[in-house]
C-alpha positions in Angstrom: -8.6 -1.2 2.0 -6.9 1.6 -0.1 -3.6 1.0 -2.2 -2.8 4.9 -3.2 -0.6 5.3 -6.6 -1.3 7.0 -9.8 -3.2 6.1 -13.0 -2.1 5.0 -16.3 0.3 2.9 -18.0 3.0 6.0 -17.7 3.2 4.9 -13.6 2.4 1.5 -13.8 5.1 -0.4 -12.0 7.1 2.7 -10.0 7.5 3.0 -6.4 4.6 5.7 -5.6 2.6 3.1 -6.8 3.3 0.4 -3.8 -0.3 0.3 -2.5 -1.7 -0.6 -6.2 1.1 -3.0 -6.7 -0.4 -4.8 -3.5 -3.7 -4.4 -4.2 -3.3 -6.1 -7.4 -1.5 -9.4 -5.6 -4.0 -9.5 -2.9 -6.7 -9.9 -5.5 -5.2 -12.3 -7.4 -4.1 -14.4 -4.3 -8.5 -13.8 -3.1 -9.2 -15.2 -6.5 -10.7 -10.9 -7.0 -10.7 -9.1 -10.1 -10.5 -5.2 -10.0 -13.5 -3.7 -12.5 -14.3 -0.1 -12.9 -15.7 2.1 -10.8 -17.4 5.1 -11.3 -14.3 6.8 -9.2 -12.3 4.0 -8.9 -11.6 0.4 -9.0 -12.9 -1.9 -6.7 -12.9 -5.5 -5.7 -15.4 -6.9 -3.0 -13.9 -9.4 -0.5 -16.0 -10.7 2.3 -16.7 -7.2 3.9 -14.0 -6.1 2.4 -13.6 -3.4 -0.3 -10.6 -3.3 -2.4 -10.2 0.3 -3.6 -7.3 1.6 -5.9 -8.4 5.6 -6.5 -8.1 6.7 -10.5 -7.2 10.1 -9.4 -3.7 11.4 -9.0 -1.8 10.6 -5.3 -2.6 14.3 -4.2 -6.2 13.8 -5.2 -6.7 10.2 -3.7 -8.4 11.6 -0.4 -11.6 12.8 -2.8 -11.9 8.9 -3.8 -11.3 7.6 -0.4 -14.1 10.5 1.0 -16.5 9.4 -1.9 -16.4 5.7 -1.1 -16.0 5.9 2.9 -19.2 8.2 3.6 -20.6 6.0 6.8 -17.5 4.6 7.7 -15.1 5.5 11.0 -11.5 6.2 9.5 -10.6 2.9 12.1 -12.6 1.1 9.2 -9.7 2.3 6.7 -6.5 0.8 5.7 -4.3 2.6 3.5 -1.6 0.6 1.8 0.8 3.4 0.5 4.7 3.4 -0.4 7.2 5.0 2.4 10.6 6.4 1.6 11.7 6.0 4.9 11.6 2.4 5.0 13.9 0.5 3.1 12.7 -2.0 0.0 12.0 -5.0 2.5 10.5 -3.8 5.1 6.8 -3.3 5.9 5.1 -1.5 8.5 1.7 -1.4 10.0 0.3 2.2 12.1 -3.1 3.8 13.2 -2.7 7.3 12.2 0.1 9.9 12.6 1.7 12.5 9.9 1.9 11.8 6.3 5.9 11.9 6.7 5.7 13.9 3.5 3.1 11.5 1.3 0.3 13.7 -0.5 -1.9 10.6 -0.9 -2.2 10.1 2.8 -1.8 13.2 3.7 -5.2 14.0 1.5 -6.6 11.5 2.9 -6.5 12.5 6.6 -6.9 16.0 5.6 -10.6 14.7 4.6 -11.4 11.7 6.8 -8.8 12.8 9.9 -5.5 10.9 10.6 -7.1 8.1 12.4 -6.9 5.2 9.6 -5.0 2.0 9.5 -1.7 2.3 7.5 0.6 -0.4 5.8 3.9 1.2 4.8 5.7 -0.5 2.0 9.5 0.5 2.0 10.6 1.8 -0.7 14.0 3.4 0.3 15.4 6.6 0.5 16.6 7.9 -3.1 20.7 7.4 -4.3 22.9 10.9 -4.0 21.8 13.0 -6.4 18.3 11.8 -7.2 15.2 14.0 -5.9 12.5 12.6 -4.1 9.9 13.3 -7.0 12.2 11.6 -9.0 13.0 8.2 -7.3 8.9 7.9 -6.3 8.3 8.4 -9.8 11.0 5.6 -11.1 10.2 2.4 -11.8 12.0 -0.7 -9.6 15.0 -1.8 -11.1 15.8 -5.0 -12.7 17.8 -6.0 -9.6 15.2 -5.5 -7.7 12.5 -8.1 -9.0 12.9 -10.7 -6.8 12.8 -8.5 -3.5 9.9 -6.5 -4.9 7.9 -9.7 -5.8 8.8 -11.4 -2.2 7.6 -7.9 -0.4 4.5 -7.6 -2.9 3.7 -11.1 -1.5 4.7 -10.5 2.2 2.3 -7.6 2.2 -0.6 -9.3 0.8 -0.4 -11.9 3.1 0.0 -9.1 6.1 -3.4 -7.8 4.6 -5.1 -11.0 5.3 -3.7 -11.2 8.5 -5.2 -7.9 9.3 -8.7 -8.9 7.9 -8.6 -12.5 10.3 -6.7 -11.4 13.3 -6.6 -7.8 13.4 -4.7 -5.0 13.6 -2.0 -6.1 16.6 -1.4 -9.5 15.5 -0.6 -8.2 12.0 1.9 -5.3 13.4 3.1 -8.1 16.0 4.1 -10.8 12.8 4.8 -8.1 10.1 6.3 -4.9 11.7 10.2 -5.2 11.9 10.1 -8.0 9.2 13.1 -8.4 7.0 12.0 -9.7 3.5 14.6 -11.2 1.9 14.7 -11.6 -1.8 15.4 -15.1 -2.2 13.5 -16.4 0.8 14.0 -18.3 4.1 12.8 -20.5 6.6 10.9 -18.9 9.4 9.5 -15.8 6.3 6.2 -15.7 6.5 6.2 -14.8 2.8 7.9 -18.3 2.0 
């Protein structure tokens, strides 16, 4: 498993990096703890790598390449934000385009487009704020409890993935509303 962002303290907690954010909850919640790499951070779990590339998003496919020789891409999940999907909302896909994100779209540029995805919604960007901008912003304060209810959500869809496979984890996860203060029936309560 891959969770794409970027390095350092200077993007630590935005929205491009989703798949770190994850990562970092489904180690804790595995009782993992990330230690470095010589081109990334990893965490073992069952037979189960945890990877979170030290290379810029653009540059995360050269990590991924490094640390996959020997394994199919249908061995790969890539945990990676999406803009088209709103704060909320997770999804779960075997391959397909990048929809416009340069750490996956490195990725199958190097190992094909036939990897596992989950898509963390991070929603489109207000009027008048680019793209580049609103990926590169941290959450908001408003946001904290959704963001710590999703971060939780998708952990959990990770481990459902790992025990039960790829369609039972779209089937429970996929078209999921995450509320932020929780609910009967979440899987994430």
């Amino acid at each position: 498993m891959v969770g794409l962002g970027n390095p350092g303290p200077a993007y630590a907690q935005t929205r491009h990096n989703a798949g770190f954010l994850v990562l970092d909850v489904l180690a804790r919640r595995q009782g993992l703890a990330f230690r470095c790499g010589r081109l990334a951070d990893e965490a073992p779990w069952g037979q189960v790598t945890l990877l979170k590339p030290q290379a810029y998003m653009n540059r995360s496919g050269q990590v991924v390449q490094a640390y996959a020789k020997g394994l199919t891409p249908t061995q790969l999940l890539v945990v990676h934000d999406d803009l088209d999907l709103p704060l909320g909302r997770l999804r779960f896909r075997q391959g397909g385009g990048a929809g416009g994100q340069k750490g996956v779209s490195d990725i199958a540029a190097r190992l094909g487009p036939d990897f596992y995805r989950l898509k963390v919604g991070i929603s489109r960007p207000p009027e008048g704020i680019t793209a580049e901008s609103w990926v590169l912003s941290r959450f908001r304060d408003g946001e904290a409890a959704l963001l710590a209810r999703v971060l939780e959500c998708a952990a959990e869809a990770l481990e459902v993935f790992v025990q039960e496979g790829f369609t039972a984890a779209a089937n429970r996860f996929n078209g999921l509303i995450i509320e932020g203060q929780g609910g009967e029936g979440d899987p994430a309560s």
